[in-house]
ZASE-960395 format. One record per residue (C-alpha): residue in one letter; residue number from 1; x, y, z. Coordinates in Angstrom, 1 decimal. Layout:
<nodes>
{node A; NUM; {X; Y; Z}}
...
</nodes>
This chain:
<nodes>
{node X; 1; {-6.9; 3.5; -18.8}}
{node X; 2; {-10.6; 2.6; -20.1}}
{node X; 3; {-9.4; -0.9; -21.0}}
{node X; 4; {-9.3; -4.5; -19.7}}
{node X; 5; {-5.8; -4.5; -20.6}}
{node X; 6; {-4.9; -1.1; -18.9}}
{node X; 7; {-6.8; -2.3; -16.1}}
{node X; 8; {-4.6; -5.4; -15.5}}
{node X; 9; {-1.4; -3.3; -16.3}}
{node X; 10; {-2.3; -1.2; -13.2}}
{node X; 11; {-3.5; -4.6; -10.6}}
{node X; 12; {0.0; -6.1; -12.0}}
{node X; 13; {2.2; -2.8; -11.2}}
{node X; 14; {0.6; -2.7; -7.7}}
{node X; 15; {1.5; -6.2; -7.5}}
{node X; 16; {5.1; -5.4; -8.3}}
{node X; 17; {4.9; -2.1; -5.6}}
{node X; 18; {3.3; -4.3; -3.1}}
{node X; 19; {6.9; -6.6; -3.6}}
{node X; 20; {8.9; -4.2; -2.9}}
{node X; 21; {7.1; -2.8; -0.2}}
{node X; 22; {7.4; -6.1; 1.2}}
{node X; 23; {10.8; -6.3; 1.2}}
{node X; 24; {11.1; -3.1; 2.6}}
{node X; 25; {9.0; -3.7; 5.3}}
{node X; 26; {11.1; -7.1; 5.9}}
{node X; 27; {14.2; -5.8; 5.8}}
{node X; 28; {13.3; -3.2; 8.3}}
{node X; 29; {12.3; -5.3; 10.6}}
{node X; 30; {15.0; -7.8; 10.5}}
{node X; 31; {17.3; -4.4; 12.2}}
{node X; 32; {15.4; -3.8; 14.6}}
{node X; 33; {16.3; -4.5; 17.7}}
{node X; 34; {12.7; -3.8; 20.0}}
{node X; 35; {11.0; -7.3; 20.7}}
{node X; 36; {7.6; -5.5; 20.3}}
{node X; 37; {8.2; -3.4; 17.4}}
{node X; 38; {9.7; -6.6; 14.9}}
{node X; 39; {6.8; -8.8; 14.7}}
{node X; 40; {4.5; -5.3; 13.9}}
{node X; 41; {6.6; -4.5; 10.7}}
{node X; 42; {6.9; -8.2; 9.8}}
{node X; 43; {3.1; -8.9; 9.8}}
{node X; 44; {2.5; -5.7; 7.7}}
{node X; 45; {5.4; -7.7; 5.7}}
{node X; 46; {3.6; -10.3; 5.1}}
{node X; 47; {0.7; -8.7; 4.5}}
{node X; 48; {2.3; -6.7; 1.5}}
{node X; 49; {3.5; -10.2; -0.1}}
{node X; 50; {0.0; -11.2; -0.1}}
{node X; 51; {-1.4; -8.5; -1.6}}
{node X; 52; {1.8; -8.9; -4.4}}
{node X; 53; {-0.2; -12.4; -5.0}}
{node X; 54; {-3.4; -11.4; -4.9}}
{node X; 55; {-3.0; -8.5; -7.6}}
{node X; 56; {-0.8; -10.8; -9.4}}
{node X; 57; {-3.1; -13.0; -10.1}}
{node X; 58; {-6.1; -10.9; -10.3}}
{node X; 59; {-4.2; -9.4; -13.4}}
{node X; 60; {-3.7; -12.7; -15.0}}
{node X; 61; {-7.2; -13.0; -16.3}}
{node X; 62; {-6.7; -9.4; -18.1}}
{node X; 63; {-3.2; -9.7; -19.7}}
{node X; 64; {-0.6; -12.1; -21.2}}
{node X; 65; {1.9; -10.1; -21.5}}
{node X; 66; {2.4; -7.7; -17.9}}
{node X; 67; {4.5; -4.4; -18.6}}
{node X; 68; {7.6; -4.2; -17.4}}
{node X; 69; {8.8; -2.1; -14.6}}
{node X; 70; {10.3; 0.9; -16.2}}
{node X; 71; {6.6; 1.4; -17.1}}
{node X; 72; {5.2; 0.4; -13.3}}
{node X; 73; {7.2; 3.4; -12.2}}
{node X; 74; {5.7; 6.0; -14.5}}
{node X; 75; {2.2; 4.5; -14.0}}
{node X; 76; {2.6; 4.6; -10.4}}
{node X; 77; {4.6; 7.9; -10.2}}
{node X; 78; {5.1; 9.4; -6.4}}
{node X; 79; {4.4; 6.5; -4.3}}
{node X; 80; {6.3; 3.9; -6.6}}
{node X; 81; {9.3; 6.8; -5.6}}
{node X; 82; {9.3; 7.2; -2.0}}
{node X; 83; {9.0; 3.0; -1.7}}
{node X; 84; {12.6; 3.2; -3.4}}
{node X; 85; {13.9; 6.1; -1.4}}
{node X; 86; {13.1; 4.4; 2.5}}
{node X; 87; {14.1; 0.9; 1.0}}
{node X; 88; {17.2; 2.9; 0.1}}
{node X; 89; {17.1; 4.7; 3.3}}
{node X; 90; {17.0; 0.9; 5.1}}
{node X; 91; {19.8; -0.3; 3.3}}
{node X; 92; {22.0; 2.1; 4.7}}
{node X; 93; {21.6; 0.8; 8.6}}
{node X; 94; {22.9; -2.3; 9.8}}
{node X; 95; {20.7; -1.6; 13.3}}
{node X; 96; {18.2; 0.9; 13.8}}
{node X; 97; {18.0; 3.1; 16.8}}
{node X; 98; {15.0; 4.3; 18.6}}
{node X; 99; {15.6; 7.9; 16.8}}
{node X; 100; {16.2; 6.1; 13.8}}
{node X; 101; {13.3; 4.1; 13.4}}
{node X; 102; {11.3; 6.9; 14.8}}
{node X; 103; {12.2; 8.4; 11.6}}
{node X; 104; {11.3; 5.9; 9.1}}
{node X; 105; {8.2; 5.2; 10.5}}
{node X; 106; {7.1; 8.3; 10.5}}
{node X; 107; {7.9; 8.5; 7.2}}
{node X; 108; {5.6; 5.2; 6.5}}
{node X; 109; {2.8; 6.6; 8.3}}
{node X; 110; {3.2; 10.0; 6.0}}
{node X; 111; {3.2; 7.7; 2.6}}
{node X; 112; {0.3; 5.9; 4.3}}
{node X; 113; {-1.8; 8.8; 5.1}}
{node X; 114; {-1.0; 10.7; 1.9}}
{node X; 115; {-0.1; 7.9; -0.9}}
{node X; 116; {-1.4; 4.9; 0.9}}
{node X; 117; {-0.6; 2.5; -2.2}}
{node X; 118; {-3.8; 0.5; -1.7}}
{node X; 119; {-6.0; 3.6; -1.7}}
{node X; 120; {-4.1; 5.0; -4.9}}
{node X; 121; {-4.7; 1.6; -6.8}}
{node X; 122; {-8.1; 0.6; -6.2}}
{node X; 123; {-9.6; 4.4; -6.7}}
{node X; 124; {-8.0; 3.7; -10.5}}
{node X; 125; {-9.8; 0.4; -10.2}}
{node X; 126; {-13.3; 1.9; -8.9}}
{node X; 127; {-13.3; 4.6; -11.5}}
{node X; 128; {-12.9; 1.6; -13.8}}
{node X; 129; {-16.0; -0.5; -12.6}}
{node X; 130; {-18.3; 2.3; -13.0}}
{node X; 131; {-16.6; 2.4; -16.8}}
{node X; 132; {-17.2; -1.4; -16.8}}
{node X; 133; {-20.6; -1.8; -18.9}}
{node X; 134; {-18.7; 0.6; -21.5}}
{node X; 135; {-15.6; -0.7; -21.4}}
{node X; 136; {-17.4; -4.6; -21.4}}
{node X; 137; {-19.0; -3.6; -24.3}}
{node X; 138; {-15.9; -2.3; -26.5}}
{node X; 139; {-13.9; -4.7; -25.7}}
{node X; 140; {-16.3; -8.1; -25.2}}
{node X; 141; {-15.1; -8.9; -21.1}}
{node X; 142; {-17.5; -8.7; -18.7}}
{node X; 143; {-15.6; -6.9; -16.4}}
{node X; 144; {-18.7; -6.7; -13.7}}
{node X; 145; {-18.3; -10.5; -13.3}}
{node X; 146; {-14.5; -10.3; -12.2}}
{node X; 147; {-15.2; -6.8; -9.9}}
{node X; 148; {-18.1; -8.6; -8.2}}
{node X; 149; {-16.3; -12.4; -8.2}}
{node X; 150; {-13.0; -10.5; -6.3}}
{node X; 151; {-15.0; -8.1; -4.4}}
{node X; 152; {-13.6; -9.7; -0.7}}
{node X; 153; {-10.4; -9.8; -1.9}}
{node X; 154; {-10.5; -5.7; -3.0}}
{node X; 155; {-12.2; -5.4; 0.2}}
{node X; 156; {-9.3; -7.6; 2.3}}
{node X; 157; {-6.6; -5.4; 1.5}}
{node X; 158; {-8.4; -2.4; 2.2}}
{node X; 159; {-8.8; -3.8; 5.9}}
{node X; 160; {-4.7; -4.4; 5.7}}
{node X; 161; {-4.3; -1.0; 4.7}}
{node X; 162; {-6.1; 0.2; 7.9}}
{node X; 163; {-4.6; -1.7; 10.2}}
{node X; 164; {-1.2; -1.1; 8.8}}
{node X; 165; {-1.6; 2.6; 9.6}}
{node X; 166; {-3.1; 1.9; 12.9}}
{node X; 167; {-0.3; -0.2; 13.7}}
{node X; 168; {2.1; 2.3; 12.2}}
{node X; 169; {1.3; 4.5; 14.8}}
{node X; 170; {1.1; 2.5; 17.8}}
{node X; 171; {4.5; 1.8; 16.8}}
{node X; 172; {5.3; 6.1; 17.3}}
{node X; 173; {3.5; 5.5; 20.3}}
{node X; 174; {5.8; 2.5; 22.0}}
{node X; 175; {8.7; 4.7; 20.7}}
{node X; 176; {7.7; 7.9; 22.2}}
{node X; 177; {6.5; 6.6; 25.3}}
{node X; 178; {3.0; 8.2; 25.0}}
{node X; 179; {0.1; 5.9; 25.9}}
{node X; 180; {-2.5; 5.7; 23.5}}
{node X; 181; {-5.1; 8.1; 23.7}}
{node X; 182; {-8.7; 7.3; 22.5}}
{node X; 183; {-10.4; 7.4; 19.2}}
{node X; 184; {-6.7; 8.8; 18.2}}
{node X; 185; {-7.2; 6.7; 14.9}}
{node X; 186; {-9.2; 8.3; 11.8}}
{node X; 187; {-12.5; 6.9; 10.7}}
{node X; 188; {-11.4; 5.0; 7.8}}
{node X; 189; {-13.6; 5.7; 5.1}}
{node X; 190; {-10.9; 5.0; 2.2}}
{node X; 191; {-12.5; 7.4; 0.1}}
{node X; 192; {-10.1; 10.8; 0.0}}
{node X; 193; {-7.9; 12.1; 3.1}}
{node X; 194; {-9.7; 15.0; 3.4}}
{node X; 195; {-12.6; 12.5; 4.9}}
{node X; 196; {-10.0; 11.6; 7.8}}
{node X; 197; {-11.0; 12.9; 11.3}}
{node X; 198; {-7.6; 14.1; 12.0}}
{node X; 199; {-5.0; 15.8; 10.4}}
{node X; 200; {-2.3; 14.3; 8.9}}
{node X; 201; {1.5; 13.2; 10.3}}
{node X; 202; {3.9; 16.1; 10.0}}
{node X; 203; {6.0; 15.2; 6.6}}
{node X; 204; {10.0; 14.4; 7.8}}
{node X; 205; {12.0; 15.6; 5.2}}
{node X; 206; {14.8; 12.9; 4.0}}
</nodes>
């Protein structure tokens, strides 16, 4: 991993992973049938496709040649995985029921809590920048230059990530006709779960 290249092999997988999740996200929404509920899973949607873009072209000024996906899904491993299996699991329905999309979502909110594909990327990436004077060193790229130039963008999708889960479960809120309670949310500290003030979802088998 301790190299400019590897570095921009793991922003361009995410970007492909963010893609799919994407159209995941998209597709889901498009068979859903509660007014509230579409426009949630389309914004986290569109928030996926940007952060496709953004890592996409973050990568660009660290390789010419990206890997190809056969390779994204052994770098990426588990969560690369269970984005197949629910765009699978999507594909399947032509309309999703209450029950139904009860289910996926709390699925998501699991993969979220647990794999949350922002959260796996960028701790690669942050145990990279403190490599970065090394690494800068071997390999003549001042990597400190691009960490600190993309820094709000790093930071950006962090803040998606967090308001994806929160809206994740407002979502199993609406569908479970519980109001919200307070301070239900954890204090998003984006370091390791185990920081989270609350435990996590219950895992739904497939």
């Amino acid at each position: 991993m301790g190299s400019p290249e590897n570095i921009g092999n793991v922003l361009f997988c995410s970007s492909l992973l963010e893609k799919k999740t994407y159209k995941m996200y998209y597709e889901l929404s498009q068979k859903v049938i509660h007014p509230i509920v579409r426009p949630l899973l389309v914004s986290i949607a569109q928030d996926s496709s940007k952060h496709s873009i953004m890592f996409k072209e973050i990568s660009k000024e660290l390789i010419t040649t990206p890997p190809k996906e056969k390779q994204c899904k052994k770098s990426l491993g588990e969560i690369w995985n269970h984005i197949v299996e629910l765009t699978k699991f999507v594909k399947t329905k032509k309309t999703f029921s209450s029950k139904d999309l009860l289910e996926i979502i709390e699925k998501l909110a699991f993969i979220e809590y647990h794999f949350g594909e922002e959260y796996t990327i960028l701790e690669k990436v942050k145990t990279l920048k403190y490599m970065s004077q090394e690494i800068s060193k071997a390999h003549g790229i001042n990597l400190d230059v691009l960490f600190h130039s993309r820094k709000h963008l790093f930071d950006s999708i962090i803040e998606d990530e967090q308001k994806h889960y929160r809206t994740l479960f407002e979502i199993i809120d609406f569908l479970t006709k519980k109001e919200p309670e307070k301070d239900i949310h954890p204090k998003f500290k984006y370091q390791i779960p185990d920081a989270w003030t609350f435990p996590p979802p219950q895992k739904v088998t497939t």
